[in-house]
N, C-alpha and C positions, 0 to 999 in steps of 0.2 A: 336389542341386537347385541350380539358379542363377538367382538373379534379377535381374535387370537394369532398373537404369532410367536412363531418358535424361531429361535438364533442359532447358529452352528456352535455357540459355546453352551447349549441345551438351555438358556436360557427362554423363560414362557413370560410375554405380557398378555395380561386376558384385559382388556375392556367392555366394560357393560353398560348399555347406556339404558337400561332400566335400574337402575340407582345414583341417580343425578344425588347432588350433596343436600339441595333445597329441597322443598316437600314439593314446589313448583316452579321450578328452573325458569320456564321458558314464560310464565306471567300465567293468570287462574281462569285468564282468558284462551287460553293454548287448547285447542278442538283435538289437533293432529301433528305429530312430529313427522318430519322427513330427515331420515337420516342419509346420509353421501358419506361413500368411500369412494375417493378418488385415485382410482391403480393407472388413467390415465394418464398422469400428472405427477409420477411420483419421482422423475429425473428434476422437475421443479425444488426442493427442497425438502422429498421426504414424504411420506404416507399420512394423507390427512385426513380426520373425521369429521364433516361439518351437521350442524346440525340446525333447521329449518323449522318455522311453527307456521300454523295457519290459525291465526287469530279470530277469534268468536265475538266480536263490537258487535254492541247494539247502535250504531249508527247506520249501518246496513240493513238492519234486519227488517224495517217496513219500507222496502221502495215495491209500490205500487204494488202490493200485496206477492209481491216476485219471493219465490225462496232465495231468503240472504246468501252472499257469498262469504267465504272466509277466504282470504288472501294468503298467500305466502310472504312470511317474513323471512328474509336474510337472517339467520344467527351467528351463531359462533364456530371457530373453526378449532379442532383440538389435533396436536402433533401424534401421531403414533408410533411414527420412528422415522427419526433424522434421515437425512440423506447419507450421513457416514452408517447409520446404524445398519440402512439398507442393506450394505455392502455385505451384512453380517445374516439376513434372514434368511430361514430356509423355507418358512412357509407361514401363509395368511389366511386365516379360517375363519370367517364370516357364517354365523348362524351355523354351526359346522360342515359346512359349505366349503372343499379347499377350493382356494380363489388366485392364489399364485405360488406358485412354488419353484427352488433353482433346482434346474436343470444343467448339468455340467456346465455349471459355474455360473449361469445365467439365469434370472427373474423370470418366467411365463406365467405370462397372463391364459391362465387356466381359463376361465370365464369365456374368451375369446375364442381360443383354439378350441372348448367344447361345443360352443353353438356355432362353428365352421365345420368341423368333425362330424357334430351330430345332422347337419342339414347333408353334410356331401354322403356319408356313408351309413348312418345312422350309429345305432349305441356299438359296441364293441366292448369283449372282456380285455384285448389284449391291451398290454402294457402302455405307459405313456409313450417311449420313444417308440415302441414298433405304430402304434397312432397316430404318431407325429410323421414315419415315413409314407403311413398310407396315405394319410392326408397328402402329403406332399404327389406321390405317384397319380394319385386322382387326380388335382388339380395340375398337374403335370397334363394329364390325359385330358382333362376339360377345355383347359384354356388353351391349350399348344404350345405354352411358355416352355424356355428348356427349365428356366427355375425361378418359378413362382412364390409368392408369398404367403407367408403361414401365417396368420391370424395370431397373434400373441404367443410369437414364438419368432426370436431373432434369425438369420442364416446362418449363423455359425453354429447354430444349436442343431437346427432343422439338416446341415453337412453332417453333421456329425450320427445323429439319428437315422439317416439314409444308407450311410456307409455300413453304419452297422447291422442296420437290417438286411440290406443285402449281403453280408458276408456269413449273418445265422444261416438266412435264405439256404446260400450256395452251401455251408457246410451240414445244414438238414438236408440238400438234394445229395447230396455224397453220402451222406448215411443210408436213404432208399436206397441209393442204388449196389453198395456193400451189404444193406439185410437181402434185396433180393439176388443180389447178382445175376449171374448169367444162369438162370433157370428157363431150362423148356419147359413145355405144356405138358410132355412125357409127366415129369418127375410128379404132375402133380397126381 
């Protein structure tokens, strides 16, 4: 996996965790890594990587002719960016995957807001915030809330996205109606 994030001073850390330092990090018995990034938890102290093995004993491996199991072991957990550094990301890119990104001034959890998106409306070319207002007008329209909540995406973001798409909105409809004007059916 690699994850990358980029800082508003252009600053890039890349993490690879297919070049551990050891030939075999996690012990020669390690079947399968599990790797966690945790974007839920990152007001806790910052963006962490942990990394998990499922160990291959032969202590398991004859009960009663059963295919053995490998358990999951607990590992270790590695800092990605502080909780100040946060303050400073613009984007987090997992397998190049973007996974969070600030949105006028604010962290979205990308991840979240696309599998809410992609279930209520399906895929979309249009932009993030014009996505973020549709989003919101659906679930506006779904639930009956006057204002609902956005799936990895705070309210003050989700105001801000509404506002402005309604006011492209209104000044795209003021442009039809200045290309067409007052035309009869004569003219044409």
């Amino acid at each position: 996996m690699i994850v990358k994030i980029t800082y508003d001073d252009q600053r890039l850390d890349v993490f690879d965790t297919s070049t551990f330092t050891a030939g075999l990090p996690l012990g020669k018995a390690n079947m399968l890594t599990n790797f966690e990034v945790r974007f839920d938890t990152m007001g806790e102290g910052g963006l962490w990587l942990a990394a998990h093995s499922y160990q291959a004993c032969g202590e398991h491996e004859d009960e009663d002719g059963e295919i053995p199991v490998a358990r999951r072991t607990k590992g270790w957990r590695f800092l990605l960016s502080s909780a100040e550094e946060l303050e400073h990301v613009e984007l987090v890119v997992v397998d190049g995957e973007a996974i969070i990104k600030r949105v006028l001034g604010h962290l979205i959890d990308l991840q979240s807001f696309d599998e809410a998106a992609y279930e209520c409306m399906g895929t979309s070319s249009a932009g993030l915030h014009a996505r973020i207002a549709e989003l919101y007008e659906y679930m506006q329209a779904i639930s009956g809330e006057e204002s609902p909540d956005i799936p990895g995406v705070d309210r003050e973001t989700v105001a801000a996205c509404v506002r402005a798409h309604a006011k492209a909105q209104a000044e795209r409809d003021r442009g039809d109606e200045m290309d067409w004007g007052d035309v009869d059916e004569v003219g044409w």
